[in-house]
PASE-500973 format. One record per residue: x, y negated, z of N, C-alpha, C in turn. Coordinates in steps of 0.2 Angstrom, whole numbers, plus 5000, padded with zeros to 4 digits. Layout:
residues N
XYZXYZXYZ;...
//
This chain:
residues 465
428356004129428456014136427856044139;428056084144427556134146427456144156;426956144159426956144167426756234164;426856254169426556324172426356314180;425956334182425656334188425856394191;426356414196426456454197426356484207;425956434209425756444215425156394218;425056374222424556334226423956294220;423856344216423356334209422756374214;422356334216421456374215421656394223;422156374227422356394235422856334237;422756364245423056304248423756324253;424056364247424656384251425256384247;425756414245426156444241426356384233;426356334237426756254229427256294227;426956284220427656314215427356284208;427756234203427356204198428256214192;428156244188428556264181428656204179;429256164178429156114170429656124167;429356144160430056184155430056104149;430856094148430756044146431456064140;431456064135432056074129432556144134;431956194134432456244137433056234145;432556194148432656184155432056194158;432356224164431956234169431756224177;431456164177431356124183430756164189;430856174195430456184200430156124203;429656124203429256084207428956124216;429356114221429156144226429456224226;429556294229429556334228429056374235;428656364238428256364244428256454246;427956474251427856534254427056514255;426856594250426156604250425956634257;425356604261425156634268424456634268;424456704270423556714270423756794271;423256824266422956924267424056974263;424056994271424657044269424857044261;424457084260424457104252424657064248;423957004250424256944243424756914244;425156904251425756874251426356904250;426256994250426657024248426857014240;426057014236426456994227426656934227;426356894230426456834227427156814228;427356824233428156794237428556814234;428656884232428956934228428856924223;428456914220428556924209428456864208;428956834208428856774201428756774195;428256714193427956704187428556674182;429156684186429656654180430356704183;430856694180431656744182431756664185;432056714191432656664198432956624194;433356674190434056644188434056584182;433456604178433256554172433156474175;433056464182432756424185433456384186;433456284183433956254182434056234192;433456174192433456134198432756144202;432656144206432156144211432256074213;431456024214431355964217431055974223;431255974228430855984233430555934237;429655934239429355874240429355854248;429455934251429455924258429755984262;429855984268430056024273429256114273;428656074275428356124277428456184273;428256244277428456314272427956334267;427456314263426956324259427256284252;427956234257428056214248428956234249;429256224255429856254256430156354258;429556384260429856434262430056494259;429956474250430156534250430656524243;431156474244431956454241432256504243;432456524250432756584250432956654247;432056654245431956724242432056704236;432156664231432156634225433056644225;433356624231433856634230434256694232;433856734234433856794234433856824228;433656824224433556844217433956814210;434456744214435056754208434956694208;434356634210434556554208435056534212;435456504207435956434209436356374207;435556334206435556264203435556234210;435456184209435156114213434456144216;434556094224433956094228433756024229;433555974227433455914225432955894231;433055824237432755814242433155774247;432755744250432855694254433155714260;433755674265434155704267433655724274;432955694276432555754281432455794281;432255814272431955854271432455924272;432855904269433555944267433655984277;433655934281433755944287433455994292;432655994290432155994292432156084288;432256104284432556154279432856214283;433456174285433856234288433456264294;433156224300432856244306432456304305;431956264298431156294297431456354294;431856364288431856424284432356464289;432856434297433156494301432656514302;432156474304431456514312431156564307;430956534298430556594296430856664296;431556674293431956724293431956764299;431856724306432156774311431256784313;430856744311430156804312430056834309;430456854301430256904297430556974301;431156954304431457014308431057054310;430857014318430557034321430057064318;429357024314428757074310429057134309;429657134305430057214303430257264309;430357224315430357274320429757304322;429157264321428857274325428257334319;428557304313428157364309428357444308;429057414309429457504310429257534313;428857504321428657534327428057554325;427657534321427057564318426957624316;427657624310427457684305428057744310;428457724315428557794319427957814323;427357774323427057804325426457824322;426657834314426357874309425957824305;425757764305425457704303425857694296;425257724289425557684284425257654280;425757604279425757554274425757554268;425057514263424957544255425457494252;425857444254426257404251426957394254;427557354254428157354256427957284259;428557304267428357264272428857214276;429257264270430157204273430057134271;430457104275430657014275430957014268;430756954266430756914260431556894259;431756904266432556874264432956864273;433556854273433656874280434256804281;434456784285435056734289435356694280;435856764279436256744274435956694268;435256744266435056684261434856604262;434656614268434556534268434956494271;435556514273436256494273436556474263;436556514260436556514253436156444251;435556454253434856404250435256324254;435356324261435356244261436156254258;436656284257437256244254437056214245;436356234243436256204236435956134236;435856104240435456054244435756004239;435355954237435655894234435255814238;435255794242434955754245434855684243;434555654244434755554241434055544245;434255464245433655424249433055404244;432455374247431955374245432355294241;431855294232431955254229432755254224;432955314225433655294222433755364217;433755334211433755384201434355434203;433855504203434355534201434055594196;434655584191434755634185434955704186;434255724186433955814187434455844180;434255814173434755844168434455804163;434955834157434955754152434355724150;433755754151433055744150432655724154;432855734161432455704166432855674171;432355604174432655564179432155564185;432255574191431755594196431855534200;431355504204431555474212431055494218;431055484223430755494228430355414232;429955434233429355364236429055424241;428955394248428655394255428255414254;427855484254427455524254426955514261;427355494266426755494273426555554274;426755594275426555664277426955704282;427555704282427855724287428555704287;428955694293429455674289430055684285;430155634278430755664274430155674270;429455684271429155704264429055654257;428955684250429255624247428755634243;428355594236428055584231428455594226;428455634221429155644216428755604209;429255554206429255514200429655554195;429555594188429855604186429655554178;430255544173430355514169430555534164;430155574159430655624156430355614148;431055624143431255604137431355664135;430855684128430955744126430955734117;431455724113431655704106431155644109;430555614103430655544102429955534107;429855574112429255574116429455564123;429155494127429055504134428555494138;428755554145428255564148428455564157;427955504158427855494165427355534169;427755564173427355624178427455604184;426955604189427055594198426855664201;427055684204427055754208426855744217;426355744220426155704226426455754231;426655824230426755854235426355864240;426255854246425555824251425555754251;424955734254424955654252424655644258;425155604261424855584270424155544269;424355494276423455464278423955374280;423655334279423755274284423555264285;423855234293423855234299424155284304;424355324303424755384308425455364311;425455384314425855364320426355394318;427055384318427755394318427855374312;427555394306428055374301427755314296;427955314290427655254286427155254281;426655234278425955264275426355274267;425955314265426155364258426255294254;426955284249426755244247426555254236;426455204233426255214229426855214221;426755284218427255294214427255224207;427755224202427655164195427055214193;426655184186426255194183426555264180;426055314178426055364176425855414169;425755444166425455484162425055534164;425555574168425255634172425155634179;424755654184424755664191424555724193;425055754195425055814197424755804205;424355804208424155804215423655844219;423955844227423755904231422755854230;422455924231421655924234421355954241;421855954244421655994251421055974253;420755904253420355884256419755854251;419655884244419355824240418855824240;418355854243417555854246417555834252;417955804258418155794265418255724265;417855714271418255654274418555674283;419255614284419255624290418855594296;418955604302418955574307419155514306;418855454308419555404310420055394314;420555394311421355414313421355364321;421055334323421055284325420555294334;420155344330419855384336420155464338;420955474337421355524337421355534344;421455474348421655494353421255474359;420555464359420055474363420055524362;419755574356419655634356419955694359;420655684359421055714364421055724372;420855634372420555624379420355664382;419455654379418955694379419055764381;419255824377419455874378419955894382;420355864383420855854388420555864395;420055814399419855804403419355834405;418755874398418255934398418455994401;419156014398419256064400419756084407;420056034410420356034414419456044421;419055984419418656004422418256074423;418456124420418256174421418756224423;419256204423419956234428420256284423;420256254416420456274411420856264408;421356304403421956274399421856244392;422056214390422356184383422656234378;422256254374422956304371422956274364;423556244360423356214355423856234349;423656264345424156284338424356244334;424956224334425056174329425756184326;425656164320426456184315426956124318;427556174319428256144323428356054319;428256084313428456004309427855964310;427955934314427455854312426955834317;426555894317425755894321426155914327;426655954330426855924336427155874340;427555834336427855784337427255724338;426655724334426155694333425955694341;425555764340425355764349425755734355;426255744353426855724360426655664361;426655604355426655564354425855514359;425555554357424755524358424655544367;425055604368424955634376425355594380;425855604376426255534381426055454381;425755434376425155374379424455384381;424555424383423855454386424055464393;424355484395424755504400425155434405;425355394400425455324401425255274406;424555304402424155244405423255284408;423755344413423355364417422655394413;422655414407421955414404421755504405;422255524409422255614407422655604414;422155674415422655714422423255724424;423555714428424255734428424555804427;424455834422424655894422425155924415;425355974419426056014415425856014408;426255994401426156004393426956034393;426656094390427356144389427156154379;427956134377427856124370428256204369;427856264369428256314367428756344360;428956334360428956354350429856334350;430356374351431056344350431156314342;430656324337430556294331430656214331;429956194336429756144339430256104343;430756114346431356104350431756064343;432056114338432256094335432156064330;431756064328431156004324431255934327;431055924334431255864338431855834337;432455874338432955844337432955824329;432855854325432955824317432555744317;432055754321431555684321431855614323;432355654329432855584333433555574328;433455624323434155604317433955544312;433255554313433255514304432755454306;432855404309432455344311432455314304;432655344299432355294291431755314291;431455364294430855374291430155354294;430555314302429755304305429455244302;429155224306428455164306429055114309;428555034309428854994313428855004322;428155014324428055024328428555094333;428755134329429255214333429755184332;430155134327430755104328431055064334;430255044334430354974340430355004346;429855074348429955114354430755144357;431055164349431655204352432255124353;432055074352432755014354432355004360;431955004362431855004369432155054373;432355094369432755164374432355204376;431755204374431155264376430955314370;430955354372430955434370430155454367;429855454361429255434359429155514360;429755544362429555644360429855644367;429455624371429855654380429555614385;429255664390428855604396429155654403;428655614407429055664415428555724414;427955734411427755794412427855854405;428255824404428255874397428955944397;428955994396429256034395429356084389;429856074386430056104379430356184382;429956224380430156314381430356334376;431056334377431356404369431356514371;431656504378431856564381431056614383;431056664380430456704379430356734387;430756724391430356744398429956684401;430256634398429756574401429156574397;429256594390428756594386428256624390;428256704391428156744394427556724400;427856674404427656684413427256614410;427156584405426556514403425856574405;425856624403425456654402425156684410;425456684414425356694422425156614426;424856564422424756504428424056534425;423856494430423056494431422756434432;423156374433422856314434422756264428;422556214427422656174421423056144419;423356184411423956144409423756144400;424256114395424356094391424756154387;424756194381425056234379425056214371;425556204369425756184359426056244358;425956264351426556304351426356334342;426756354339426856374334426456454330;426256464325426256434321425456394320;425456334315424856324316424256344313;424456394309423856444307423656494311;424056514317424256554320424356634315;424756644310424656674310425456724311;425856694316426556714317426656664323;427256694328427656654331427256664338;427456614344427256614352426256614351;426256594349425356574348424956624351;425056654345424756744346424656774351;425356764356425456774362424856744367;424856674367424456634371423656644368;423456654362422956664361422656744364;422856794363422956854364422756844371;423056794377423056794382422456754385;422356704382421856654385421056634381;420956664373420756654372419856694374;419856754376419456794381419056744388;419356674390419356644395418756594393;418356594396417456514394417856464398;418456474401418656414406418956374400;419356424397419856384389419856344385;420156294382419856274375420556284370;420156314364420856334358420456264356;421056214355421156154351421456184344;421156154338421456164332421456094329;422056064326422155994324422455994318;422456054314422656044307422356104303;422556114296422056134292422456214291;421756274291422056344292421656374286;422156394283422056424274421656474276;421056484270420856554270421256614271;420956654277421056734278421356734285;421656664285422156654292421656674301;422056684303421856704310421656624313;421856584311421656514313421056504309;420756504303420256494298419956554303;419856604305419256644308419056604315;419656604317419356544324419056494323;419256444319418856374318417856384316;418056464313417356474309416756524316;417056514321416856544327416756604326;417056654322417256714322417256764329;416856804329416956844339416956914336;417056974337417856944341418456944334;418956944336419356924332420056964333;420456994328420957034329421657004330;422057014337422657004338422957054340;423557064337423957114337423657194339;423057194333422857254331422357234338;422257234341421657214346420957164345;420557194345419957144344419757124351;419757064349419557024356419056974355;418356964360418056914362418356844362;417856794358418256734358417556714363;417956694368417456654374417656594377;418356564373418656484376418156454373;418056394373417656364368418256344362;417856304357418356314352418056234348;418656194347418656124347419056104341;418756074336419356054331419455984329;419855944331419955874328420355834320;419655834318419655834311420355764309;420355714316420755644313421355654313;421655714318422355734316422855744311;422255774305422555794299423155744295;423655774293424155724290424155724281;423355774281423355774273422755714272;422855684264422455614264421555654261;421055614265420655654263420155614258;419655644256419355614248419355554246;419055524250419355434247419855394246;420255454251421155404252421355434246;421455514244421555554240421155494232;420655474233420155434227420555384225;420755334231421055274230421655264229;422155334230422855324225422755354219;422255404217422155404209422055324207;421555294209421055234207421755194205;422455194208423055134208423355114202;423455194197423755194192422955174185;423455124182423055094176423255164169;423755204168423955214162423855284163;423655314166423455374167423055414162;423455484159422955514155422455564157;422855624162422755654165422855664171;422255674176422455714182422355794185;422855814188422855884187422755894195;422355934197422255954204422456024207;422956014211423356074213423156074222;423456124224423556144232422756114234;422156154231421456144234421356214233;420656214237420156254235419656254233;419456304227418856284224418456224226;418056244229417456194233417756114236;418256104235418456024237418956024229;419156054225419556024218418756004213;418356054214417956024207417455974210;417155944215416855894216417255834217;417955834216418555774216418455764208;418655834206418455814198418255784193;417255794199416955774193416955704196;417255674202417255614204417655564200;418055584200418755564198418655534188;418055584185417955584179417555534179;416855534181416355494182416555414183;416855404191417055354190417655294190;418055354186418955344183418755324177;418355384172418355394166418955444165;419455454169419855514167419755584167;420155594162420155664160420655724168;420255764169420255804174420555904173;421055914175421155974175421156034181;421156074184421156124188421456184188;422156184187422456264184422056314189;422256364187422256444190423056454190;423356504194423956534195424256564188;424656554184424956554178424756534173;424156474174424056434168424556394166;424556384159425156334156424656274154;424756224155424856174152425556134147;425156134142425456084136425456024136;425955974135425855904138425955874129;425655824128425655794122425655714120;
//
């Protein structure tokens, strides 16, 4: 039995993990690499394996780093199984229409480039268009968390409450290969408890192999618990100066989040009475998949919607889909709240509102989640001046503010103490990090586990034994 690392090895973007088992070929995630043109041009395009070879796909979550780029796999001939929980599955269709119809758009807008004589050293069309991801969710195979389902005659998969976003899962695989068996866990991303709407990550059976994200493994968070004083704070700083809120966050999860904490902020008078426009029609429809699937909250978000209160809706809140509305956010002058898509900014409404407001010392760019190297959000957190939007360089003069407690990835300790659970563990393999937080998990992890520690690169194979 053999893994191949075929994406988010030695990066924090593009999950994709190989298990070849008796001439079967299982995907772990098949994600969309994001960062520098170029590299996302090879990466997303050339597979480390044939589409078609490819039996069943597991899929751990909704976000597009581990879901976005099934399309394009299935663009190229796969038509097995899409294995996933039935939010995940849900959450799928929205996120993989909105990526399709921005790839459009980029395409239109790159056309307009090279009519005007602009060339490009590499190819620049969309990764896949409506139809395939129409194709992609009809392969969908959905089941609830906790219930065995037989991937093929050698493996038996389940799904356990990942805590990450919702519908994300921890995958259990259980696999018999001739007279050898081997328990593998696959973490997907690994939430945080205590986070607000949904249920804390929960813990897989005993294992052999752990295959798990590193996003954070030299990182500690904020206390989640001071999430939303933080907000406060900044919220009321910047108003103080007669300035806007401009905050980039991914459609799935970190905006629901925020609704969440601005709506008891706003509750109980602790913030201005002012307009929060959730722009991003991604984001619209993300919310409604949220009010479909109450399996997956907390006690508390259960208990809020039997009361008939709407945890994602208040009197000051305003959900913008129609691009002239989008458009005129950009003509108020007074202090208001602005969310919107995407949260690395590197696609979507954002760019717009950055482009427009970031030049302002009155402004503050809020960042509440983690922006990959190369990203146009990764140059702003890093106070980067000035910075390039839409081929324009422009002064960064809003102030610029990051709140570390938001993050819904689990960081070095939390990540320590579900290694620490399992007793039978031979290997840990550490995937979706970067360098400088995988090898100081490592050596943690080795020193005082005693376990054995792995780090792929992108098309390493591991042999399992």
């Amino acid at each position: 039995m053999k893994i191949k690392f075929c994406g988010a090895a030695n990066e924090v973007t593009g999950s994709s993990h190989l298990l070849q088992v008796q001439g079967k070929n299982v995907l772990l995630d098949c994600g969309m690499f994001q960062g520098k043109r170029k590299d996302a041009f090879i990466k997303n395009r050339k597979f480390l394996f044939d589409a078609k070879e490819i039996d069943t796909i597991v899929l751990s979550h909704a976000h597009l780093d581990h879901s976005g780029n099934i399309p394009t796999l299935v663009h190229n001939g796969f038509t097995g199984n899409i294995i996933s929980t039935f939010a995940t599955r849900d959450l799928c269709r929205v996120m993989l229409e909105d990526s399709a119809y921005i790839q459009s758009l980029d395409e239109q807008y790159f056309e307009k480039l090279k009519r005007k004589g602009l060339a490009f050293p590499f190819e620049i069309g969309p990764l896949y268009d409506f139809d395939d991801v129409d194709r992609a969710i009809h392969l969908f195979m959905s089941l609830d968390y906790h219930k065995t389902v037989y991937i093929n005659k050698y493996i038996e998969g389940m799904f356990f409450d990942a805590g990450h976003v919702l519908g994300s899962a921890v995958v259990y695989l259980n696999i018999n290969e001739d007279d050898k068996n081997y328990k593998i866990g696959f973490t997907g991303d690994l939430g945080r408890k205590g986070l607000p709407i949904l249920r804390d990550p929960e813990i897989m059976p005993d294992l052999d192999y752990l295959i798990i994200e590193s996003t954070y493994g030299d990182r500690c968070h904020d206390d989640i618990m001071h999430a939303q004083d933080e907000l406060e704070q900044v919220v009321n700083e910047t108003v103080s100066r007669g300035g806007k809120i401009i905050i980039p966050a991914f459609a799935l999860e970190r905006t629901q989040e925020l609704i969440y904490h601005l709506h008891v902020l706003w509750n109980n008078k602790k913030i201005p009475d002012l307009p929060v426009y959730v722009d991003s029609p991604l984001a619209v429809n993300v919310t409604d998949v949220f009010k479909m699937h109450p399996e997956c909250y907390d006690k508390e978000t259960k208990l809020e919607f039997s009361r008939q209160n709407n945890p994602f809706g208040f009197e000051n809140l305003q959900y913008v889909s129609d691009v002239s509305d989008s458009k005129n956010l950009n003509l108020i002058n007074t202090p208001c709240i602005i969310i919107s898509a995407s949260g690395m900014c590197e696609a979507g409404r954002i760019r717009h509102h950055l482009y427009n407001n970031i030049a302002d010392s009155r402004n503050t760019i809020l960042t509440v989640g983690y922006m990959a190297k190369d990203t146009l959000g990764r140059r702003i957190i890093e106070k980067e001046s000035p910075v390039k939007i839409f081929d324009k360089m422009i002064d960064v003069r809003a102030q610029v503010k990051k709140l570390n407690a938001f993050s819904a990835h689990a960081d070095k300790d939390e990540l320590f103490e579900y290694v620490k659970q399992f007793k039978t563990l031979k290997k840990v393999i550490l995937v979706h990090g970067e360098p400088d937080q995988q090898q100081p998990f490592a050596a943690r992890v080795n020193k005082e586990l005693g376990l054995e520690t792995f780090i792929p690169k992108r098309g390493d194979i591991l042999e399992l034994n």
